[in-house]
Structure formats: structure tokens, C-alpha cells
DSSP file (Angstrom, degrees, kcal/mol; ACC not computed):
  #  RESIDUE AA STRUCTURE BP1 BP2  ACC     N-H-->O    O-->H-N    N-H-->O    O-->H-N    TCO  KAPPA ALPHA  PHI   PSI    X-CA   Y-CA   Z-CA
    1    1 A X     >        0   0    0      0, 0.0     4,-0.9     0, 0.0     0, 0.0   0.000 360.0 360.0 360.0 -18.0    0.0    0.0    0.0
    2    2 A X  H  >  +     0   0    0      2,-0.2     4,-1.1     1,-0.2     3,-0.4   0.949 360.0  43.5 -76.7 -44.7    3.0    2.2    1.0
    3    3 A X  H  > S+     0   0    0      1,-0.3     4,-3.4     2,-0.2    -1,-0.2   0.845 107.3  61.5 -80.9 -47.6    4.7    1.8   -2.4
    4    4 A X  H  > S+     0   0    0      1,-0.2     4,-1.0     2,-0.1    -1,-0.3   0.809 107.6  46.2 -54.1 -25.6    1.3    2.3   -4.2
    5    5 A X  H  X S+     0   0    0     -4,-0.9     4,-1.3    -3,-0.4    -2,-0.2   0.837 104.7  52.1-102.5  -6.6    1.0    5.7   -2.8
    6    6 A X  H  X S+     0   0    0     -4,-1.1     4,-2.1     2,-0.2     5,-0.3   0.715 107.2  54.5 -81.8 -20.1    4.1    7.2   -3.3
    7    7 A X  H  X S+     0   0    0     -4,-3.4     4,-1.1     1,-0.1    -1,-0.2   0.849 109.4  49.8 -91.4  19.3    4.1    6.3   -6.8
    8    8 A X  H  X S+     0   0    0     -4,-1.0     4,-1.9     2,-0.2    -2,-0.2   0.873 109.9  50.3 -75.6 -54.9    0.6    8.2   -7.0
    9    9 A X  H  X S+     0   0    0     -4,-1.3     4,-4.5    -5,-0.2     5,-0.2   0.938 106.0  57.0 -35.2 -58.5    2.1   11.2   -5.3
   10   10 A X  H  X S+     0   0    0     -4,-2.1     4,-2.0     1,-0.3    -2,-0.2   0.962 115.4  38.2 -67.4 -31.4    5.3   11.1   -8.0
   11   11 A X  H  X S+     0   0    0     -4,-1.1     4,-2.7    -5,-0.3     5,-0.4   0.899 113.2  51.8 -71.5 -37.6    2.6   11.4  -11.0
   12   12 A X  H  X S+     0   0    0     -4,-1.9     4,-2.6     3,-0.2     5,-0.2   0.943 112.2  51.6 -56.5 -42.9    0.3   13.8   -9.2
   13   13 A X  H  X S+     0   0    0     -4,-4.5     4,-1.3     2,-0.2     3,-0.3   0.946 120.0  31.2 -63.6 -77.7    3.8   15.6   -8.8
   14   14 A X  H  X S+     0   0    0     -4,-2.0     4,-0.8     1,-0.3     3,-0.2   0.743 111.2  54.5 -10.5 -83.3    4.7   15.5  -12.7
   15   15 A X  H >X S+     0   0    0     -4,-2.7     4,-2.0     2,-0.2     3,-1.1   0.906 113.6  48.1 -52.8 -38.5    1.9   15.6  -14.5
   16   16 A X  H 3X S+     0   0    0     -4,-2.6     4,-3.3    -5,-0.4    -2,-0.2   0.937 113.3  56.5 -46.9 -43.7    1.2   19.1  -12.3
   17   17 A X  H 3< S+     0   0    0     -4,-1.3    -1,-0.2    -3,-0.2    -2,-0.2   0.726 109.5  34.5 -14.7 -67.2    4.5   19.6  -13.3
   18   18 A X  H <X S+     0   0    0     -3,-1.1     4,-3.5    -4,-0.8     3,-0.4   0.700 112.3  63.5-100.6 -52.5    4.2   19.4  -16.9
   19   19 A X  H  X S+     0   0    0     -4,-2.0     4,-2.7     2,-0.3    -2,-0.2   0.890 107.3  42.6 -52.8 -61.6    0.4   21.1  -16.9
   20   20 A X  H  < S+     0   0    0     -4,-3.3    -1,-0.2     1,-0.2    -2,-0.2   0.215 116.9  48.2 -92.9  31.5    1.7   24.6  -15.4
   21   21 A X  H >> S+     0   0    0     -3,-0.4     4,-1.1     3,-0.1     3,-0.7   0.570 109.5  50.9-109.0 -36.4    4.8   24.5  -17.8
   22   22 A X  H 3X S+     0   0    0     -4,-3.5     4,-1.3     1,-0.2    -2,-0.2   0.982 113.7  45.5 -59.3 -52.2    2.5   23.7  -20.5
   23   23 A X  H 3< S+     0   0    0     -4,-2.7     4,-0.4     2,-0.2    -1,-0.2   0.602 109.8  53.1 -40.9 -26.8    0.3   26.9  -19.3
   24   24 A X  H <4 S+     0   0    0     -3,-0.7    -2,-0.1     2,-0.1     6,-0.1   0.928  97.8  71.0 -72.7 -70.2    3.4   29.5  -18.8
   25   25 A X  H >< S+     0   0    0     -4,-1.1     3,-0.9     3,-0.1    -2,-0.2   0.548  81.8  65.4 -20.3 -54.6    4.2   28.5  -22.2
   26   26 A X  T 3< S+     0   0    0     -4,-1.3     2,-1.3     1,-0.3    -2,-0.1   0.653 122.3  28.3 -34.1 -90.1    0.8   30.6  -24.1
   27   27 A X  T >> S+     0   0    0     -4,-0.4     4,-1.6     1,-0.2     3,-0.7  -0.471  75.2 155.3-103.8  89.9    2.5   33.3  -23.0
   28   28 A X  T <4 S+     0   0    0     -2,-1.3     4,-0.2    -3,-0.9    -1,-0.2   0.455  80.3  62.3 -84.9   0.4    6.6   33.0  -22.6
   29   29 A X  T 34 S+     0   0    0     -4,-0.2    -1,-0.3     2,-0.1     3,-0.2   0.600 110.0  47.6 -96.0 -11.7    7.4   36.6  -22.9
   30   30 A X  T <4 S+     0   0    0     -3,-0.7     3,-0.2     1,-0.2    -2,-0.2   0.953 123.9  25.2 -83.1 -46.6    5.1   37.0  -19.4
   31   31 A X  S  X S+     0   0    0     -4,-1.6     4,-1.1     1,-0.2     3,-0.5  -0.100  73.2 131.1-129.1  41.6    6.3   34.6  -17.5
   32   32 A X  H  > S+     0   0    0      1,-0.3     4,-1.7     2,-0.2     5,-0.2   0.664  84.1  52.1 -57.5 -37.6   10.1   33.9  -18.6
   33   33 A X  H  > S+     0   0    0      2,-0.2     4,-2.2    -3,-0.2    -1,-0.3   0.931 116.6  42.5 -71.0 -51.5   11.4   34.0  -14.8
   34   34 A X  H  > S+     0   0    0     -3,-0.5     4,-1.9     1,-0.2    -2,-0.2   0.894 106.4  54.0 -49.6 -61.3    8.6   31.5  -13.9
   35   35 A X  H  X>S+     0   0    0     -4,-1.1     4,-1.2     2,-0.3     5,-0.6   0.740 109.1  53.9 -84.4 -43.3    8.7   29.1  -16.6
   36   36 A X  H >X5S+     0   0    0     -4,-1.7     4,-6.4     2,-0.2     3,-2.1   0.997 108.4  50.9 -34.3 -79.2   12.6   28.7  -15.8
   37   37 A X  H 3X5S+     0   0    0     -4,-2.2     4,-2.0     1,-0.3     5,-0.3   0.851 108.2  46.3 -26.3 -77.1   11.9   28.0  -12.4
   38   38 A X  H 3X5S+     0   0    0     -4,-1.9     4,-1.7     2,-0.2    -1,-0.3   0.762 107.2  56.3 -38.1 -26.7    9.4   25.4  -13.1
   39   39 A X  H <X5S+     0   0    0     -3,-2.1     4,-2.2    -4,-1.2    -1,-0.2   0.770 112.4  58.3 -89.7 -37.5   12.0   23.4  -16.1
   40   40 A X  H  X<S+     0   0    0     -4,-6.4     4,-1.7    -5,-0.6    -2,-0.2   0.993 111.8  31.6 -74.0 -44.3   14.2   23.6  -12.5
   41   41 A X  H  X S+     0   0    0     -4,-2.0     4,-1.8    -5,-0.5    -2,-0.2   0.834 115.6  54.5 -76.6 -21.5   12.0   21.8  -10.4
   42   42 A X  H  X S+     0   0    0     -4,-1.7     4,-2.3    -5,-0.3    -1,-0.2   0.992 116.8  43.5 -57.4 -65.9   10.5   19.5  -12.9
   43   43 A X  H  X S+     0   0    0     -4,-2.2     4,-2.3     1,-0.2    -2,-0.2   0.646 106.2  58.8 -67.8 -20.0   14.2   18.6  -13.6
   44   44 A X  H  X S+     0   0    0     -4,-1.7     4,-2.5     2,-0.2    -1,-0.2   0.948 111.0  45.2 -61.7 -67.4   15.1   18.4   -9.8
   45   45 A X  H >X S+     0   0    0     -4,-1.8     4,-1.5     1,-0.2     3,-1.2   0.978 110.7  50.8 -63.6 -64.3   12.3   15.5   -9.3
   46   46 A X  H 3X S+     0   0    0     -4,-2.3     4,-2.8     1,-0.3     5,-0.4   0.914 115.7  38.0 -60.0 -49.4   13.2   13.6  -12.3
   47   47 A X  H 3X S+     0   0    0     -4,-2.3     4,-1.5     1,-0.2    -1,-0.3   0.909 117.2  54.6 -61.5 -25.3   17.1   13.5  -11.3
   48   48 A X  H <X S+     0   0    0     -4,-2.5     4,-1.0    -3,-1.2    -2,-0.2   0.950 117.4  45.3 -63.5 -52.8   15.3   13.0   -7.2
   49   49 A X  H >X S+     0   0    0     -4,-1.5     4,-1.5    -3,-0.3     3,-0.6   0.961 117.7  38.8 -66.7 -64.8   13.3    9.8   -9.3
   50   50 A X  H 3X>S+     0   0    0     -4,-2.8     4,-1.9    -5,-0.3     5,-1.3   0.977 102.9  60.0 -74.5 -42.3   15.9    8.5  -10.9
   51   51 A X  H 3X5S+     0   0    0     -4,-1.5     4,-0.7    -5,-0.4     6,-0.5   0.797 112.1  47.5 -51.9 -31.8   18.6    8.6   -8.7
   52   52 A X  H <<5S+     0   0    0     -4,-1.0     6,-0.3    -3,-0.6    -2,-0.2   0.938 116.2  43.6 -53.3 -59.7   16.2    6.2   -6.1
   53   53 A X  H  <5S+     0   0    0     -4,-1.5    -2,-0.1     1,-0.1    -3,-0.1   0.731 132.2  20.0   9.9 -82.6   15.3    4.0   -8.6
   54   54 A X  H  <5S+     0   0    0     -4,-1.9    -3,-0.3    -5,-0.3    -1,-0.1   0.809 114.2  73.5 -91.9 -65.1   18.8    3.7  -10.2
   55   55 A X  S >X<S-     0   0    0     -5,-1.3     4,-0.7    -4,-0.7     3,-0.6   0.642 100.7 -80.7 -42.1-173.8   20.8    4.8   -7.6
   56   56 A X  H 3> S+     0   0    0      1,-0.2     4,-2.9     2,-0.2     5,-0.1   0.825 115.8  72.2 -75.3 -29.4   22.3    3.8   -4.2
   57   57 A X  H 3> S+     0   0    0     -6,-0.5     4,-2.1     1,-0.2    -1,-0.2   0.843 101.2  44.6 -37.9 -27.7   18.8    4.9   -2.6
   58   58 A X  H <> S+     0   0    0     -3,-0.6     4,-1.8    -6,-0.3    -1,-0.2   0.942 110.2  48.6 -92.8 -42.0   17.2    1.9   -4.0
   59   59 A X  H  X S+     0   0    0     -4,-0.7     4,-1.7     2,-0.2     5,-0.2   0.928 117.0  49.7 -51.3 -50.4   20.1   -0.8   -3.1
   60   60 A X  H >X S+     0   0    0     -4,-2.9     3,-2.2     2,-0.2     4,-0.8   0.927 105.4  51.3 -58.7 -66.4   19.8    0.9    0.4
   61   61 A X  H >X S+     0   0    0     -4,-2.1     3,-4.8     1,-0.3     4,-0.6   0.809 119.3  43.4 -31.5-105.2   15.7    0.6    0.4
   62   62 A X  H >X S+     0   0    0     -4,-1.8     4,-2.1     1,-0.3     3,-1.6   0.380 107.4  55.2   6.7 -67.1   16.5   -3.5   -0.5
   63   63 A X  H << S+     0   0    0     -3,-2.2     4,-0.4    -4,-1.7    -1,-0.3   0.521 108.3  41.9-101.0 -23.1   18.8   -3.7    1.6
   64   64 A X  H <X S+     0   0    0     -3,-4.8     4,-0.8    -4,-0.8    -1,-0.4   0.473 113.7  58.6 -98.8  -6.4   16.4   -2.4    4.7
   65   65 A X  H <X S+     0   0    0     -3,-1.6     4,-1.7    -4,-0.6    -2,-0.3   0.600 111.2  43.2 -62.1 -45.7   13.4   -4.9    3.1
   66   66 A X  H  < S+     0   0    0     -4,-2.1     4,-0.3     1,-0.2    -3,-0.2   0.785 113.4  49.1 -97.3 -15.6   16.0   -8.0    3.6
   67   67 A X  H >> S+     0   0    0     -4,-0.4     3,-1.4    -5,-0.2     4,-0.8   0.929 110.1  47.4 -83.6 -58.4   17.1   -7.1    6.8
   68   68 A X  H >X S+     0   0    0     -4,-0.8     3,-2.9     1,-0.2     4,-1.2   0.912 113.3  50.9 -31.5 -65.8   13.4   -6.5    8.4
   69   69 A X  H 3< S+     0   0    0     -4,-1.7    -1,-0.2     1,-0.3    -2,-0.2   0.480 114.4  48.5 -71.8  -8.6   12.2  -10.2    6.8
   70   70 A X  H <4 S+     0   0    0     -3,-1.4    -1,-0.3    -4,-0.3    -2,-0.2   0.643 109.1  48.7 -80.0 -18.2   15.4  -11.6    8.4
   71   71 A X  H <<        0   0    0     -3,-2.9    -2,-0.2    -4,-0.8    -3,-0.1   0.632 360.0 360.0 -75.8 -30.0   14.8  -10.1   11.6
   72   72 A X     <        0   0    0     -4,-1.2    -1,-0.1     0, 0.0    -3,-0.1   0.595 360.0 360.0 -60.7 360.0   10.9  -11.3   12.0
């Protein structure tokens, strides 16, 4: 259940993501400062995603799953 909701969270995150850069976009001479900003945080979560995934976060996460079910 834990694992279903964070990756519900990480799409809610995105697609919002994705939805108010599409929406700065109409107008990119208004909101140039903004629309940067947003392309930073978008990109911040996706390297934040992949780097658990992929990364040593994930080995760790395992690695705390096999220790609990050996402890029990």
C-alpha cells in the first residue's frame, strides 16, 4: 500500500509539473522568470526519481526490506 502511494504522489507531482509549464508557455514573454523556475523543479524531481530507482537509494531501500524479513 506504502509503495502504491508514493508512486501516485510522484505522478500527481509530474503531470502538475508538466500542466503549469505547459500553461506558462501561451505566454513565454510573461512569465520567462517563472517558466525557468518550473524546467528547475521538474528537472530536480526527475534526477530526485531517478537517482532512487537507479541509484544507491534503492540498493539501500532493499537492503532495509532484507534485513526486516530476516529479523521477524
Amino acid at each position: 500500500m506504502k509503495s502504491k502511494f508514493g508512486y501516485a504522489v510522484a505522478i500527481v507531482i509530474i503531470v502538475g509539473f508538466f500542466i503549469t509549464l505547459i500553461t506558462l508557455l501561451r505566454h513565454p514573454e510573461r512569465f520567462e522568470n517563472i517558466i525557468v523556475a518550473v524546467i528547475g523543479g521538474l528537472l530536480t524531481c526527475v534526477v530526485t526519481i531517478v537517482n532512487y530507482f537507479w541509484g544507491t537509494s534503492k540498493s539501500s531501500a532493499d537492503k532495509t526490506e532484507l534485513l526486516n524479513g530476516v529479523k521477524k
